[in-house]
Backbone bond lengths (Angstrom), bond angles and torsions (degrees), N, CA, C in turn:
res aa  C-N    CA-C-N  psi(-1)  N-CA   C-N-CA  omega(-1)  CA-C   N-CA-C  phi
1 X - - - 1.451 - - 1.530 108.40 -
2 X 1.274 115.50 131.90 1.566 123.92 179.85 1.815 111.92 -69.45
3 X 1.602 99.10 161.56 1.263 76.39 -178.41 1.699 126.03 -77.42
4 X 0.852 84.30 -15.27 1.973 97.46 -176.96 1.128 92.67 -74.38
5 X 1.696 156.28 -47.60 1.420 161.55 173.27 2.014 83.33 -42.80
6 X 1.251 129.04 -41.47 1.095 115.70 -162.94 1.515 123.76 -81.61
7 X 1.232 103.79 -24.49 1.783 124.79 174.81 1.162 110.36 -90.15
8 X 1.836 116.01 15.67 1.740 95.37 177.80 1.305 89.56 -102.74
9 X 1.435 117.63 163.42 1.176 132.73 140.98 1.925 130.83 -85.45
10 X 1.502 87.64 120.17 1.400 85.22 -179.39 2.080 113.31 -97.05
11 X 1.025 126.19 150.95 1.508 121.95 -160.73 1.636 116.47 -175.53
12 X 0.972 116.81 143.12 1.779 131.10 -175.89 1.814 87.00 -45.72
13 X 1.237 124.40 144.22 1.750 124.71 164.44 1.506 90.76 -79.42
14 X 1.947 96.28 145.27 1.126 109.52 170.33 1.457 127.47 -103.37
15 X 1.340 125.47 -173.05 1.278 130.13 165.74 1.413 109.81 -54.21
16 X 1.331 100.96 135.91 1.763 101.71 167.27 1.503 102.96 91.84
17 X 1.288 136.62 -23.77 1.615 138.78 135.68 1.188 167.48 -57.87
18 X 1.699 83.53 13.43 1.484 106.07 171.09 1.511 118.15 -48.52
19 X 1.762 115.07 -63.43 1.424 125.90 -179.66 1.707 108.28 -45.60
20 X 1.144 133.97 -54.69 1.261 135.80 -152.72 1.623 97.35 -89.03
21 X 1.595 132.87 -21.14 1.149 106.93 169.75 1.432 125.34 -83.19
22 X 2.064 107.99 -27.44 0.984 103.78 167.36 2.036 123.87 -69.64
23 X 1.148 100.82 -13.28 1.802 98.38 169.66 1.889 101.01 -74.43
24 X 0.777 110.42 -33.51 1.628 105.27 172.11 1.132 116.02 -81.74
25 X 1.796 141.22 -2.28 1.239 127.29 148.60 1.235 112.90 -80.00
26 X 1.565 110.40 -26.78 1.319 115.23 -178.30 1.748 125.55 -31.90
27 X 1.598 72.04 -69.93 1.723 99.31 -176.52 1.040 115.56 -67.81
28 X 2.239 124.97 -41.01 1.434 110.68 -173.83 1.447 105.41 -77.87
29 X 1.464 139.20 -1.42 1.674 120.29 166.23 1.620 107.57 -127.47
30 X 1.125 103.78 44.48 1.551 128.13 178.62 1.375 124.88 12.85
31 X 1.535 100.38 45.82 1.544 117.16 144.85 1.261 107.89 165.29
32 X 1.844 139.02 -162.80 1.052 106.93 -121.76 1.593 93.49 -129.14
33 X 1.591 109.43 20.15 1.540 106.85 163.40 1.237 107.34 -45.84
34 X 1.084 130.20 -77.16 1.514 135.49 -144.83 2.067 107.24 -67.40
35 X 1.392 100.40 -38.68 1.229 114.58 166.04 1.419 115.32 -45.80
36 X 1.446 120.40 -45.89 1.637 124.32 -164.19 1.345 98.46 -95.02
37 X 1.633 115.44 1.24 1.710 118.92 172.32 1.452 111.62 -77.45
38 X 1.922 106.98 -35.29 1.321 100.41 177.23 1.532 132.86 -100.64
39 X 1.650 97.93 -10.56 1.379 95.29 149.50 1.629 136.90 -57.54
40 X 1.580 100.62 -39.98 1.580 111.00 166.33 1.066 116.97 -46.04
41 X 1.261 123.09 -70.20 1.412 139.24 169.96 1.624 91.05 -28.83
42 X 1.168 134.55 -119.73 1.137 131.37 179.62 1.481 155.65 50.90
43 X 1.719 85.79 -52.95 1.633 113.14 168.94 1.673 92.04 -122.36
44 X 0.991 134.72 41.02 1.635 129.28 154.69 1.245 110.25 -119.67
45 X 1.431 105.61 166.39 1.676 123.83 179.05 1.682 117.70 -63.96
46 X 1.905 111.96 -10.63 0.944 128.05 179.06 1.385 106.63 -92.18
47 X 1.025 148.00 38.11 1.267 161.73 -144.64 1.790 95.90 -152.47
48 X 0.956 117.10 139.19 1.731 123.05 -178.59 0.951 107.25 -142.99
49 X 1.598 130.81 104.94 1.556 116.25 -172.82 1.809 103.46 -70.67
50 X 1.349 88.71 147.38 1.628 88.73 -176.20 1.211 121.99 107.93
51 X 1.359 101.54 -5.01 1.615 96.81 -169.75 1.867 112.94 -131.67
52 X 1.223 87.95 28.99 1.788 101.07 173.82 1.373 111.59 -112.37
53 X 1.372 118.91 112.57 1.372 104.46 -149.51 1.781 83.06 -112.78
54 X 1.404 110.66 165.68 1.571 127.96 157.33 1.333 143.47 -120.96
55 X 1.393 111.11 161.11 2.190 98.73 172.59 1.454 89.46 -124.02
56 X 1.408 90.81 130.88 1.365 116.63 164.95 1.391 140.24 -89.15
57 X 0.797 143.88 119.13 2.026 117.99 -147.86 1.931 81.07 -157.89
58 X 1.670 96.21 108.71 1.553 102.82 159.29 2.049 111.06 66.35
59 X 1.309 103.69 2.45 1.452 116.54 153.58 1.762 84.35 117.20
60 X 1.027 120.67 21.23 1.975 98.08 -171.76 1.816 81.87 -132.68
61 X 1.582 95.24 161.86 1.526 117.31 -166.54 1.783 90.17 -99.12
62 X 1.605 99.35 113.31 1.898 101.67 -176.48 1.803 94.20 -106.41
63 X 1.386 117.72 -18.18 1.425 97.80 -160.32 2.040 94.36 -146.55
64 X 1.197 117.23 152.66 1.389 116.78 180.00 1.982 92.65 -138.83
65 X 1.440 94.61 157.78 1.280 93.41 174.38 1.680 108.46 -164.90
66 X 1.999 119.49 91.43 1.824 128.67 -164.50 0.993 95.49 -84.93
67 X 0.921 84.59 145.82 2.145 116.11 167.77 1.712 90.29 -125.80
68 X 1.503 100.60 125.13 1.581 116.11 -179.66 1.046 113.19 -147.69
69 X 1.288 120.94 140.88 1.738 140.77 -161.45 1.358 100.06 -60.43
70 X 1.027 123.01 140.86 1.360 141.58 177.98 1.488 113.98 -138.00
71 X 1.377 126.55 -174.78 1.815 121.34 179.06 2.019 83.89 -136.28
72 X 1.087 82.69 155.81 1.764 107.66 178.32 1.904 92.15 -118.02
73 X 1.348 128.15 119.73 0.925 134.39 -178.29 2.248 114.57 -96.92
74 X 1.648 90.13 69.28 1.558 93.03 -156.58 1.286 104.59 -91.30
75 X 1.506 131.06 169.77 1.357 127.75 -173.69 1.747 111.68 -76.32
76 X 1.282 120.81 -19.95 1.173 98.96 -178.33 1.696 103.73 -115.19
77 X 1.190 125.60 32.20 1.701 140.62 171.07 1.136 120.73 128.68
78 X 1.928 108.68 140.02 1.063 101.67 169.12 1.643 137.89 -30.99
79 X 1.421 128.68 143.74 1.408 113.81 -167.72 1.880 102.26 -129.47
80 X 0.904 114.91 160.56 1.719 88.98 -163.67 1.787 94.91 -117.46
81 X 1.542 131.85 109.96 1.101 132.25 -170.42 1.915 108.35 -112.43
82 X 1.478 97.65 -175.22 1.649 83.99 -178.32 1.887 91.31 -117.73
83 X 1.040 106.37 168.62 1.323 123.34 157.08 1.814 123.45 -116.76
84 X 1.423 117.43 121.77 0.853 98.02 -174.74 2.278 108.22 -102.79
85 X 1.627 101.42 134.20 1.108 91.51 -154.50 1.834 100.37 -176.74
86 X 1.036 131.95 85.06 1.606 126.05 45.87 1.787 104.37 -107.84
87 X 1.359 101.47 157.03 1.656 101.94 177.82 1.413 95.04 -124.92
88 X 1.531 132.39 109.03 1.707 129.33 -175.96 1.117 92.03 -135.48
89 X 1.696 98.75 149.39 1.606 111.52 165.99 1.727 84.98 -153.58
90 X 1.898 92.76 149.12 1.428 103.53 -169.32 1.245 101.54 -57.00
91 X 1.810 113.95 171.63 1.309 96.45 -163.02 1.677 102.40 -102.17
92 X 1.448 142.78 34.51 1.548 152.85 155.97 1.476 95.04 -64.90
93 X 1.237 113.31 -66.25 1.485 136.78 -162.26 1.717 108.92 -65.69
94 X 1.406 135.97 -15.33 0.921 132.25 176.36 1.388 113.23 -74.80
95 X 1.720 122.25 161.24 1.009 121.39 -178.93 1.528 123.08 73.81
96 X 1.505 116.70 3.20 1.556 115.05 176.27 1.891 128.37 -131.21
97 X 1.926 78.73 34.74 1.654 89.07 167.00 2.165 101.46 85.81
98 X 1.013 105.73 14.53 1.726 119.66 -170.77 1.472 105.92 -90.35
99 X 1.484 102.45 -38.76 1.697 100.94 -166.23 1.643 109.26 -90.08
100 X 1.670 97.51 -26.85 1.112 110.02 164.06 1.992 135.29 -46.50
101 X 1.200 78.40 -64.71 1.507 95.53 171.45 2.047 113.69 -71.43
102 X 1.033 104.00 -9.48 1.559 108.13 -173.93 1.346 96.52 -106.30
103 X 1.232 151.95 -10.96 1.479 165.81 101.01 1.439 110.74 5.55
104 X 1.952 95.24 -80.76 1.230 98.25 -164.97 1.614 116.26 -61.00
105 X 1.505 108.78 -20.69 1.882 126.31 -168.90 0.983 77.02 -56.72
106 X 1.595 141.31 -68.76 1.995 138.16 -123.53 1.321 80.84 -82.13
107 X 1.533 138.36 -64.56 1.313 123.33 -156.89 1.355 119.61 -70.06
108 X 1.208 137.94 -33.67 1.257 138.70 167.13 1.582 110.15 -60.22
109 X 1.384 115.65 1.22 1.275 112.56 -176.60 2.075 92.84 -110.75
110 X 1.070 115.31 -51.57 1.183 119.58 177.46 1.137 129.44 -54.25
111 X 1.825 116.09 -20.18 1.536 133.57 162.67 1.167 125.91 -76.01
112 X 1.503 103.36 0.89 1.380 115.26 162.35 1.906 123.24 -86.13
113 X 1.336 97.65 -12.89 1.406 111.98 -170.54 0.794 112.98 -98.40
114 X 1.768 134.53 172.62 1.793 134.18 -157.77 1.359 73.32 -97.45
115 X 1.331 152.56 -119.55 1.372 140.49 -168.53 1.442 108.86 71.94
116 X 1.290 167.71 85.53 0.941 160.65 148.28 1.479 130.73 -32.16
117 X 1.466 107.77 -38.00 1.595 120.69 -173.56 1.324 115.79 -145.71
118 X 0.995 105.79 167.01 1.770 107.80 -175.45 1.715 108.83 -144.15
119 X 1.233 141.42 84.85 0.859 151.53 154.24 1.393 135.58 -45.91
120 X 1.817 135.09 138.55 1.035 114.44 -177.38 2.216 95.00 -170.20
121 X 1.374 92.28 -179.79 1.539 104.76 -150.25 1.394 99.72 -120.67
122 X 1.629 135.63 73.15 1.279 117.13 -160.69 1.273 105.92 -175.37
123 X 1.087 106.88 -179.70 1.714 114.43 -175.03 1.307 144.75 -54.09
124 X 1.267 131.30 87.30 1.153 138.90 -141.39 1.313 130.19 -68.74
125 X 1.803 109.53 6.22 1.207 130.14 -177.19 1.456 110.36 -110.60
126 X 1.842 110.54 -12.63 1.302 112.82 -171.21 1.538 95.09 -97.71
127 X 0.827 123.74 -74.90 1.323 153.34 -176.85 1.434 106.85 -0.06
128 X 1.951 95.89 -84.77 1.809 103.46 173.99 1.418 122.46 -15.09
129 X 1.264 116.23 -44.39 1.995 122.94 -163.61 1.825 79.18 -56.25
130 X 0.974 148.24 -48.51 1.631 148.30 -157.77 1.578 100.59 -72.21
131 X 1.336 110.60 -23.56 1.704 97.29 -146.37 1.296 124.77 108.08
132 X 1.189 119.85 -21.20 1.792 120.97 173.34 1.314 95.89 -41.49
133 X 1.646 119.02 167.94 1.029 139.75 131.95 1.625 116.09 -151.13
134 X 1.145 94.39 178.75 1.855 98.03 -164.05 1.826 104.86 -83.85
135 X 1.321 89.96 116.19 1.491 102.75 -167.45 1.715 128.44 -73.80
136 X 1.427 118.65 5.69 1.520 117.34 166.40 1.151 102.20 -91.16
137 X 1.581 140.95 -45.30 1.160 120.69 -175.06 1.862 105.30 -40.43
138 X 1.284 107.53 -65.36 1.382 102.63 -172.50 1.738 134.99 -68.02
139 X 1.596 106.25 12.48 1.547 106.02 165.62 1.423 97.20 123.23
140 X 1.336 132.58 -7.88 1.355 146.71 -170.96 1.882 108.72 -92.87
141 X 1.387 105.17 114.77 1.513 99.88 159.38 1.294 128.00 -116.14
142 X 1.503 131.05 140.72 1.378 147.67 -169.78 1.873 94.12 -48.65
143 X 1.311 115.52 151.97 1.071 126.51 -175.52 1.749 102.01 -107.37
144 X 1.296 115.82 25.05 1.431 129.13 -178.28 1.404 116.18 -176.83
145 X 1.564 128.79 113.16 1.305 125.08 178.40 1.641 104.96 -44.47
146 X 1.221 122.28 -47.77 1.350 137.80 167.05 1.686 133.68 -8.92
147 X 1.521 86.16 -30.19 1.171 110.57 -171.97 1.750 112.66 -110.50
148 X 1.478 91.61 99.93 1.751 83.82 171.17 1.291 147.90 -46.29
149 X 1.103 111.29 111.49 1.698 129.29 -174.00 1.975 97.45 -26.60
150 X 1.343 122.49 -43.06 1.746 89.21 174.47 1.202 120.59 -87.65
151 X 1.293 129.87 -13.60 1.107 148.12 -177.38 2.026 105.09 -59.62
152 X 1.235 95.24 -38.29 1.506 105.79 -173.08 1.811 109.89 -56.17
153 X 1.029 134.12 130.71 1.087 114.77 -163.49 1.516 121.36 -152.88
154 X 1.290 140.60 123.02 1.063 128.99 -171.88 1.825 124.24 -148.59
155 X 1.783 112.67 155.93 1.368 102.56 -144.96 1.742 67.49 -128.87
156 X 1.532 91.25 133.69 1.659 106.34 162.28 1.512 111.59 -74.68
157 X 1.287 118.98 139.96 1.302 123.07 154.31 1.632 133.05 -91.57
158 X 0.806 142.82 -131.29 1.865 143.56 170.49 1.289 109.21 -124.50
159 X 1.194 113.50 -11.96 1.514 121.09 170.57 1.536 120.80 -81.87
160 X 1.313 96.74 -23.99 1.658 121.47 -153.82 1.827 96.54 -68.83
161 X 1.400 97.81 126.89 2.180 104.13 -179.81 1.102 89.86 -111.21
162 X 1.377 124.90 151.31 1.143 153.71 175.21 1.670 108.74 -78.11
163 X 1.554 126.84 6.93 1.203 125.97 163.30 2.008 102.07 -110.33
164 X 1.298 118.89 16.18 1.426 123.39 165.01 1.409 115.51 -95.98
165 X 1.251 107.03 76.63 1.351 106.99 -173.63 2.217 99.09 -127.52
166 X 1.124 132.53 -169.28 1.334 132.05 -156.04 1.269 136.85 86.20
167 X 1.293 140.91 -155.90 1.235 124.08 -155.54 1.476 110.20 -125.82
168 X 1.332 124.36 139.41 1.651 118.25 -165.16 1.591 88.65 -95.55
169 X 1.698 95.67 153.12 1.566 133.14 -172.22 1.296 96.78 -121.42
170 X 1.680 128.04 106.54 1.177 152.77 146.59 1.680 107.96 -30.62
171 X 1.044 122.18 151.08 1.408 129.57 162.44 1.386 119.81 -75.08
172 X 1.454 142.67 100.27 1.374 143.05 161.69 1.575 114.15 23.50
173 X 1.124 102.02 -53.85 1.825 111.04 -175.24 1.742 118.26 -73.54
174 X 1.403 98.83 -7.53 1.699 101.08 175.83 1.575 110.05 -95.14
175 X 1.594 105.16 -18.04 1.561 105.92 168.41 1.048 109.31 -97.34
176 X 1.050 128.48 -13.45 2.176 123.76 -178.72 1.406 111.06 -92.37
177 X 1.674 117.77 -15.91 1.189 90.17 158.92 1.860 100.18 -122.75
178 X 1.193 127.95 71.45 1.789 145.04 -178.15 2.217 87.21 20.92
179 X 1.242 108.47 63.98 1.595 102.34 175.04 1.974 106.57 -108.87
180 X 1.536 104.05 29.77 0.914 98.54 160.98 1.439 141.30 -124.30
181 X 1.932 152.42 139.43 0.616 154.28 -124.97 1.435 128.30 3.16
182 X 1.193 111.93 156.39 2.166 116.01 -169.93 1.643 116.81 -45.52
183 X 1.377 108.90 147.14 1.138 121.66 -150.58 1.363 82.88 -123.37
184 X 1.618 121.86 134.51 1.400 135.09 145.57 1.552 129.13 -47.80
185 X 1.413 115.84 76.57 1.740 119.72 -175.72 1.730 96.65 -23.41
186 X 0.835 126.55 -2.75 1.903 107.42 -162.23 1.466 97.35 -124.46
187 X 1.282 112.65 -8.01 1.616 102.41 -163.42 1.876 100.87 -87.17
């Protein structure tokens, strides 16, 4: 961990931080799709207070990283899991052990919760250091062909039974505004 990774503070986002986290999704996926993903989120049932976490660096919010309710669509009942999704940090601050450690804060916070699983859409080289792994091998299907098979990704919890297996159901707001799986820059 760098030393500046060491002087941030990582912490639940507070009241009165709405604006400054959405200017930090803004900027880390450089514009304001992903931003108007977490405002959406926001006013839904997929929304978990408590579970929007931040980096703090010198009193200002540089990095955010939600965990939001999602459904696991399993054969013997719906199961209610989180997704973790958007994970931004401005882009100065990237690359110095920040997103890392603001990662590990949300999950050590989420292993506290009945939650079983934690799902997510992302890089398959970053990820693992958490525990991800690529979730069809193990009984899990992408909630979008869209979404590349390594990219698909998922973190057991202590809750997690080995008869929770099926396909995760996105929250309404990841299809109303198309915020799901990678998009062809050319298309």
């Amino acid at each position: 961990m760098s030393e500046l990774a060491r002087a941030v503070l990582c912490r639940q986002e507070r009241p009165g931080e709405v604006a400054a986290v959405r200017d930090v999704v803004v900027r880390s996926f450089g514009g304001p799709v992903v931003a108007d993903l977490v405002e959406a989120l926001r006013v839904t049932t997929a929304w978990l207070p408590g579970l929007s976490f931040v980096a703090e660096y010198d009193g200002a919010v540089i990095g955010q990283a939600l965990f939001t309710r999602s459904v696991l669509d399993a054969p013997r009942r719906l199961v209610d899991v989180l997704v973790l999704s958007p994970v931004g940090l401005l882009p100065r601050f990237q690359g110095r052990g920040i997103g890392t450690a603001l990662i590990r804060h949300g999950l050590d916070a989420v292993r506290q919760r009945a939650e079983p699983l934690v799902f997510l859409e992302g890089s398959p080289r970053y990820y693992p250091r958490f525990g991800f792994e690529p979730g069809e091998p193990l009984g899990f299907r992408r909630p979008s062909l869209r979404i590349p098979e390594p990219a698909f990704q998922v973190l057991k919890l202590s809750s997690y039974e080995p008869w929770m297996t099926g396909t995760l159901v996105y929250p309404q707001a990841f299809w109303d505004l198309d915020c799901v799986g990678l998009r062809d820059p050319n298309a």
